[in-house]
N, C-alpha and C positions, 0 to 999 in steps of 0.2 A: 229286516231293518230293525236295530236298536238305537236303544238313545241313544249312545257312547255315538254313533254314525255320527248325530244330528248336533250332537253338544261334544265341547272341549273343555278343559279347566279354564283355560281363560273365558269360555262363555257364559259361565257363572256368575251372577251380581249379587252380593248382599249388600243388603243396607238401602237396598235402590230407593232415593228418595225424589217426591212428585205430589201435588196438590191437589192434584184431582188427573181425572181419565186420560187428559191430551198432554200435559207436561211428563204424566207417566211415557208415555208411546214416545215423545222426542226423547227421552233418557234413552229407552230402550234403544232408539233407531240412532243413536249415537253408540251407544257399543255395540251393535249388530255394523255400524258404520265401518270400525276398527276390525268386527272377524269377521267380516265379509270384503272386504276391502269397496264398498259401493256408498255411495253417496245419502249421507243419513238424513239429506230432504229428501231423497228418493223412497229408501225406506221407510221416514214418514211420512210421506204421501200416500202409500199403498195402505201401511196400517191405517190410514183416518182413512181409508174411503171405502176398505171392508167394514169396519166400524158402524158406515154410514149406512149397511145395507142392512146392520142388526149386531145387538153387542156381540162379544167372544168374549163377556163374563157368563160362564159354565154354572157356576153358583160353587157352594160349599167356600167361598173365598178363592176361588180359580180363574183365572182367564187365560186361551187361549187363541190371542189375536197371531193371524197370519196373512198370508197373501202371496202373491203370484208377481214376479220383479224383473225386467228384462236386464242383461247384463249377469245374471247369476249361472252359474255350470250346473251346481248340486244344491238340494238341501240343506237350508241353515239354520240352526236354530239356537235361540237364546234364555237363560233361565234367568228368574233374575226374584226375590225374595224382599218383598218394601219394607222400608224403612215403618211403614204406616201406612194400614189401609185406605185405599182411596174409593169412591163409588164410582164403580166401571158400568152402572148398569145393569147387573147382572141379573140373570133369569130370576131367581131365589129374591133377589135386593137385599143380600149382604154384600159388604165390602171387599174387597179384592186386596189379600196380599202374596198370592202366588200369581209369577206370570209364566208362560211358555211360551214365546214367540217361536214360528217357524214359517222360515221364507223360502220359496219354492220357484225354479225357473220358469217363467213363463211357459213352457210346454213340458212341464212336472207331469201335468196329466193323471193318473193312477197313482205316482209315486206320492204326490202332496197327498194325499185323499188319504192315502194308507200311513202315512207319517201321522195325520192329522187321528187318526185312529187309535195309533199306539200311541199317542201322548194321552187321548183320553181316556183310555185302559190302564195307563199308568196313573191317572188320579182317582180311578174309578174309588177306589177303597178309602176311609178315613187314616188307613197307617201311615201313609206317605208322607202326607198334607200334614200330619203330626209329623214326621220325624222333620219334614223340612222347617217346621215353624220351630223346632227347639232349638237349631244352630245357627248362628250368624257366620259360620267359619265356610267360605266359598269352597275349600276342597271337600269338605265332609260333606256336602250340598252338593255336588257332584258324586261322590261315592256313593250317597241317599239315592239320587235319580238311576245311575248306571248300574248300582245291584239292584233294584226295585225291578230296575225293567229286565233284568235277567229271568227272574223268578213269578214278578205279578204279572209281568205285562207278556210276555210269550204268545 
């Protein structure tokens, strides 16, 4: 499983703008809306209620919210780089301006678990999280995640 699986060029968001934790997560479940073709109160629904169970702010300015969504076939996921940090709650209690959404079918089982893996193998290191925060340019933000996980995340 690599990123390139999970993310498209169109699933890249710069600029993503949001004023705190929850209006970030409806942004998001609005273009997850659009590449997932499923219903973006749906997908906000699932994100606010993992949420609810314990942030998916990772720390280092990362979050990693996901969740399990009936109606999905495969793995989808979303990148999306804020306009401005928001407080996601996160373990550390820095502010969050990298997200990684990934939505997972209802009986993902293994599959979500292990996607959920390589995403955090892919931020484990400070190179990344640098090279995403120098670009606003959505395709070079996708080239940044897709070779990274060639190389770091393996």
């Amino acid at each position: 499983m690599t990123v390139s699986s999970l993310i498209t060029p169109e699933s890249v968001v710069a600029g993503l703008k949001g004023n705190g934790k929850k209006q970030v997560l409806q942004e998001l479940s609005s273009h997850l809306a659009r590449v997932s073709g499923l219903s973006d109160r749906a997908i906000f629904e699932t994100l606010l209620q993992r949420e609810r169970l314990g942030t998916t702010g990772v720390g280092q300015g990362i979050a990693i919210p996901h969740g399990r969504i009936a109606g999905l076939t495969r793995l989808v996921g979303l990148f999306a780089r804020l306009a401005r940090p928001v407080d996601f709650e996160a373990l550390d209690g820095e502010p969050v301006d990298l997200v990684f959404v990934l939505l997972a079918p209802e009986d993902a089982g293994a599959d979500h678990l292990q996607a959920l893996a390589r995403i955090a193998r892919l931020f484990r290191g400070p190179t990344i999280a640098q090279k995403l925060r120098q670009t606003e340019d959505p395709a070079a933000l996708y080239a940044i995640l897709t070779a990274e996980n060639a190389s770091r995340a393996a």
